[in-house]
C-alpha positions in Angstrom: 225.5 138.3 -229.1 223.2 137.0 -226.8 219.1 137.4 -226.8 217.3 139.8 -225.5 215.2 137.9 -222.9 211.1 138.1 -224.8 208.7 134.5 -224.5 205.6 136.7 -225.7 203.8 135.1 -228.3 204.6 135.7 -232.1 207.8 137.0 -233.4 210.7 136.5 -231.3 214.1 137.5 -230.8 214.9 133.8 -231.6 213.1 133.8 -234.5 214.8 136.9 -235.9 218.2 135.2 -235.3 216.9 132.2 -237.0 215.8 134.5 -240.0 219.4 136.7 -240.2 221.2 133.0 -240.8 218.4 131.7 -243.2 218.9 134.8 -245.4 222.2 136.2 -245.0 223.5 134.7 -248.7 220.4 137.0 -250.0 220.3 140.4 -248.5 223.0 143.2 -248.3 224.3 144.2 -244.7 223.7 147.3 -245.3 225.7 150.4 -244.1 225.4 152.4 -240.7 225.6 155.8 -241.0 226.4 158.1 -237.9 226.5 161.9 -237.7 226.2 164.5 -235.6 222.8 165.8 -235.1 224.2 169.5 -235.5 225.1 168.5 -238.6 221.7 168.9 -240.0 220.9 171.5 -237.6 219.1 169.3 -235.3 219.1 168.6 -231.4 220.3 165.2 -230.2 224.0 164.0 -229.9 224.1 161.4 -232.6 221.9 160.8 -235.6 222.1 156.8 -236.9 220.6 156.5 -240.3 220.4 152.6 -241.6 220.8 153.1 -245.1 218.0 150.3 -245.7 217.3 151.9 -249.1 220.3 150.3 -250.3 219.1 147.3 -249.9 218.4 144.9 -252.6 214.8 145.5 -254.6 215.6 149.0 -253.1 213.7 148.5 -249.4 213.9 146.5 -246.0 211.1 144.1 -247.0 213.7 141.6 -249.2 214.4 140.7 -245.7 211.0 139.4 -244.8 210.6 137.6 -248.4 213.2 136.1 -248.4 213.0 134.6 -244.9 209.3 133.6 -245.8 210.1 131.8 -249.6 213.5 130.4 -247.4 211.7 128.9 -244.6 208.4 127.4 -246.7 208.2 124.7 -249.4 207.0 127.4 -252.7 204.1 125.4 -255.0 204.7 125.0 -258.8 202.2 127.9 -258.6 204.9 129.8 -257.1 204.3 133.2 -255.1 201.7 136.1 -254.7 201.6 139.1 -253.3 199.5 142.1 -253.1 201.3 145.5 -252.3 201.6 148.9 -253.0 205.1 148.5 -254.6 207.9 147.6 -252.2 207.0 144.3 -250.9 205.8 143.4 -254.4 209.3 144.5 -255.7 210.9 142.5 -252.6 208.5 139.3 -253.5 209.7 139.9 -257.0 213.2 140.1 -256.4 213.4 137.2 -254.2 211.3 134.6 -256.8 213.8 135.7 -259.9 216.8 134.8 -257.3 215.5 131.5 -255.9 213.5 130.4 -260.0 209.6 130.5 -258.8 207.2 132.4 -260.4 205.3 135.4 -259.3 202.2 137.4 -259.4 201.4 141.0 -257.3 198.5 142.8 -257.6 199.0 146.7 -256.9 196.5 149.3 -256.2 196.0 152.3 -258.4 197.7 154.5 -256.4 201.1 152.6 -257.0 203.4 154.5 -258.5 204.0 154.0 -262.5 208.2 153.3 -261.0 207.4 150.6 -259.1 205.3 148.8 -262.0 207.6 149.5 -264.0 210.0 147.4 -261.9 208.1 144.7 -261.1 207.8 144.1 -265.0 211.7 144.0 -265.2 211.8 141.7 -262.5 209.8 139.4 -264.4 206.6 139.4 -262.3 202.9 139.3 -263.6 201.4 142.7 -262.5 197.7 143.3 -262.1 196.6 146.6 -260.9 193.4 145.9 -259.1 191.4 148.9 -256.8 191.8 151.9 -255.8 193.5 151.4 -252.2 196.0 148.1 -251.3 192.2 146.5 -249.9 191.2 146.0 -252.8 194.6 144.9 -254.4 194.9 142.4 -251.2 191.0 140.8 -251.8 192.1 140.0 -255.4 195.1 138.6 -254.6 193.6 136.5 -251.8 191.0 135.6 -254.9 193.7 134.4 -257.4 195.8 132.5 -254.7 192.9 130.5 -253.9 192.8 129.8 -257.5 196.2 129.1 -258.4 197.4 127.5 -254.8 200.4 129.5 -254.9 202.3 130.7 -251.7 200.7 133.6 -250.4 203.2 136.3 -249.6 201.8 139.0 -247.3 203.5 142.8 -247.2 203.7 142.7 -243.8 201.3 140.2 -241.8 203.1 136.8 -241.6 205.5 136.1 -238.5 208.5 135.1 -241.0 208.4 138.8 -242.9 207.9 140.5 -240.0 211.5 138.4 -238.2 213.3 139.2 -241.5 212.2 143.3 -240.8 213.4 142.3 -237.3 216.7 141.2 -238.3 217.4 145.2 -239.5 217.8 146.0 -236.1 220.0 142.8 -235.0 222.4 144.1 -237.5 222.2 147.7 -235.6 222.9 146.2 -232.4 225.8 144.2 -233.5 227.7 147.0 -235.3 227.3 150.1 -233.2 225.0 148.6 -229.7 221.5 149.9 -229.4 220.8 153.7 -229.8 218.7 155.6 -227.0 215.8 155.9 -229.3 214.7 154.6 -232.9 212.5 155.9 -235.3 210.3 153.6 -237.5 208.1 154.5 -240.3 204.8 152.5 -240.2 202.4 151.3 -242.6 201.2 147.8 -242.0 203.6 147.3 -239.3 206.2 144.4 -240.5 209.1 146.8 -240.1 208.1 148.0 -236.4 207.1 144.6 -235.8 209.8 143.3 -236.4 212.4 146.1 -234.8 210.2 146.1 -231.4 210.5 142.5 -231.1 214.2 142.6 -231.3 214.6 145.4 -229.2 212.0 144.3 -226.8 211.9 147.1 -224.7 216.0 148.1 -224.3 215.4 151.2 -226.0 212.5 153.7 -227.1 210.9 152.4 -230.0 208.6 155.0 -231.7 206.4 154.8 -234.7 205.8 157.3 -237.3 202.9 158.0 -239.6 201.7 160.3 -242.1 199.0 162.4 -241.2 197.2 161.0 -243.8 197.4 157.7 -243.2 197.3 157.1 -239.2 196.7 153.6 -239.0 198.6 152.6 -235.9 197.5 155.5 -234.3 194.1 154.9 -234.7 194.4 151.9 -233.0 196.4 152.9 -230.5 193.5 155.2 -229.6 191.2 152.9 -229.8 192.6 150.2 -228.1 192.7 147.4 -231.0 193.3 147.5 -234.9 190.4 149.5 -236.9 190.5 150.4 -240.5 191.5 153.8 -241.5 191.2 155.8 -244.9 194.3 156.2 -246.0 196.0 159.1 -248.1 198.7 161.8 -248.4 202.5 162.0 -249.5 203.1 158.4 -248.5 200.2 156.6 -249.4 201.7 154.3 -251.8 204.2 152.7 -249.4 202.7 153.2 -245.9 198.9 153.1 -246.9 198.0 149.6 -244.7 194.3 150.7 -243.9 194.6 148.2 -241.0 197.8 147.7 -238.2 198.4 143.9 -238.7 197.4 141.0 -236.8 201.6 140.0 -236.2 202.5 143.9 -235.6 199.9 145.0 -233.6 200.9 143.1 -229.8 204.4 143.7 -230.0 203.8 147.8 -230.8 201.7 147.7 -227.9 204.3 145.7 -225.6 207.4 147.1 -227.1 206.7 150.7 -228.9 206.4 153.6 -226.7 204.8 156.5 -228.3 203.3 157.0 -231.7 203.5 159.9 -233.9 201.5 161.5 -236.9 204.1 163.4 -239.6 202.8 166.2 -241.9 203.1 166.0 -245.5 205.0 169.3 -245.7 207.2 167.8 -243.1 207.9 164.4 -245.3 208.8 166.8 -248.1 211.4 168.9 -246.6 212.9 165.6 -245.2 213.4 164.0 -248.0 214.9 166.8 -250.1 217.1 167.7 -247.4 218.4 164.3 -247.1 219.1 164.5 -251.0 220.9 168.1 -250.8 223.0 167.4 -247.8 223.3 164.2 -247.9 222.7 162.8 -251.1 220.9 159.8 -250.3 217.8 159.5 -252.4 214.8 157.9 -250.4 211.4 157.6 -250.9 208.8 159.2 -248.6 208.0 157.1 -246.6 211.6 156.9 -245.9 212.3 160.4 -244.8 209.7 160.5 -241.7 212.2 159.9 -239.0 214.2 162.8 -240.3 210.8 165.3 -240.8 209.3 164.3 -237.2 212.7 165.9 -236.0 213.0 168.3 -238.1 209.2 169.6 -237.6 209.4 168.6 -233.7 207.1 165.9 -233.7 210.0 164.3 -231.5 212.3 166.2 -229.5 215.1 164.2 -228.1 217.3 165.0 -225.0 221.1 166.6 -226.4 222.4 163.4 -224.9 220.7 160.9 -227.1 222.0 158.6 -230.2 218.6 158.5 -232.4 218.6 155.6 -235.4 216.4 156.6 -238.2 215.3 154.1 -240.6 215.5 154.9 -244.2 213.6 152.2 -245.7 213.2 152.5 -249.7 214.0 154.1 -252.5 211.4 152.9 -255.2 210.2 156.1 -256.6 211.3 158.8 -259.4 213.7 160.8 -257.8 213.1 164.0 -260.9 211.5 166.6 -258.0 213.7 166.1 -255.3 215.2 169.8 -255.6 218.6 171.2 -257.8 222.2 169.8 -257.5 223.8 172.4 -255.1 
């Protein structure tokens, strides 16, 4: 395949290839799946849904920690992370493969599900604050202690490549689609997808209503901090856009969108009754924002929806039909 053509600085198309061969004896390829739009009861010719949930510690960002303990020399300290579950998970899952140890500090809101599985994993959990700030300011504490590798959920150039290599693996099974749809917290996984699509299709991000952090910047023309809250908090509740995200959204993403919570909801239990693919909230936006009209696509278009993780306790997601 070859590159898209992108010298801007940061994260690269070059650098994403770089990170699919690093990591490609750790991650799962994971599947494509494409149906029609109608299917669901929804306009658009094609839906694409990257089944990313499937992926190992149960969300896209194994890709990122992985490239990041791959490419870096790890201290005896070994690794730490703050996170609101899924890149602490993903950090967790990546030391117990490669022998390190690790440490993640988690905010309160962090589900009791993805504690739980950072325990099994083997990592040292500290739940520290009420929002991932405050989890992030100890962490940055106890790494300056320790001298251990810090691992960021979505601000350092080689997670944000290994989020970018997602869409390389898109591109080489089915081309690009006309139009994907990213969830967005911190930014790492639309980071990473804008870089490597670098402006050959539309690249939109999604937010909860709650928790509008690229938005917010968007409208105010650089990265401010945002309180955070709603359905999704736990997984897309960056109260910042990141340093590594932020230019590439504004080069390479073309609109920005706010989900409602109700929206989220219905999303993700429809996925699990007609589907039966159990994903997390902040998995099911792309599927809501079309579903509640956020984003309206042409009958003509193919539209890739990212469903990123599955770390959460899947009890309330609606009777077996």
């Amino acid at each position: 395949m070859s590159l898209p053509s992108n010298t801007h600085a940061g994260v690269s198309p070059a650098d994403i290839q770089a990170a699919a061969q690093r990591i490609a004896g750790d991650v799962r390829r994971t599947p494509l799946l494409r149906l029609p739009a109608a299917s669901l009861g929804l306009p658009g010719a094609e839906l694409w849904l990257k089944l990313e949930h499937l992926q190992r510690g149960g969300s896209f960002k194994a890709r990122g920690m992985f490239n990041r303990m791959r490419a870096l020399p790890i201290p005896a300290a070994g690794v730490v992370v703050a996170s609101g579950g899924n890149a602490g998970i993903a950090v967790a899952t990546a030391a117990r493969a490669l022998g390190v140890r690790c440490e993640v500090f988690v905010p309160e809101i962090s589900p009791p599900a993805k504690r739980a599985a950072l325990a099994a994993l083997g990592a040292t959990v500290f739940v520290q604050g009420a929002a991932y700030a405050e989890a992030l300011a100890a962490c940055q504490a106890r790494q300056a202690e320790t001298g251990a590798l810090p691992m960021h959920a979505y601000d350092q150039p080689e997670v944000v490549a290994g989020a970018g290599t997602l869409a390389a693996e898109i591109e080489a099974e089915a081309g690009l689609p006309d139009r994907v749809l990213v969830s967005v917290g911190g930014g790492g996984l639309i980071g990473g997808i804008a870089a490597w699509c670098a402006g050959r299709c539309r690249v939109e991000a999604l937010e909860p209503e709650g928790s509008p952090t690229l938005h917010a910047a968007r409208a105010a023309g650089q990265p401010v901090d945002v309180a955070v809250g709603g359905l999704a908090a736990d997984a897309l509740g960056a109260r910042r856009i990141g340093d590594v995200a932020w230019p590439l959204t504004q080069r390479f993403v073309v609109a920005s969108h706010l989900v409602p919570d109700a929206a989220i909801r219905q999303a993700q239990q429809r996925l699990w009754l007609e589907l039966r693919l159990a994903v997390e909230p902040a998995a099911a936006l792309g599927l809501g924002a079309l579903m509640a009209g956020v984003v309206q696509p042409a009958a003509h278009e193919r539209v890739a929806l990212v469903l990123c993780g599955a770390n959460f306790d899947p009890a309330g997601l609606g009777a077996v039909r």
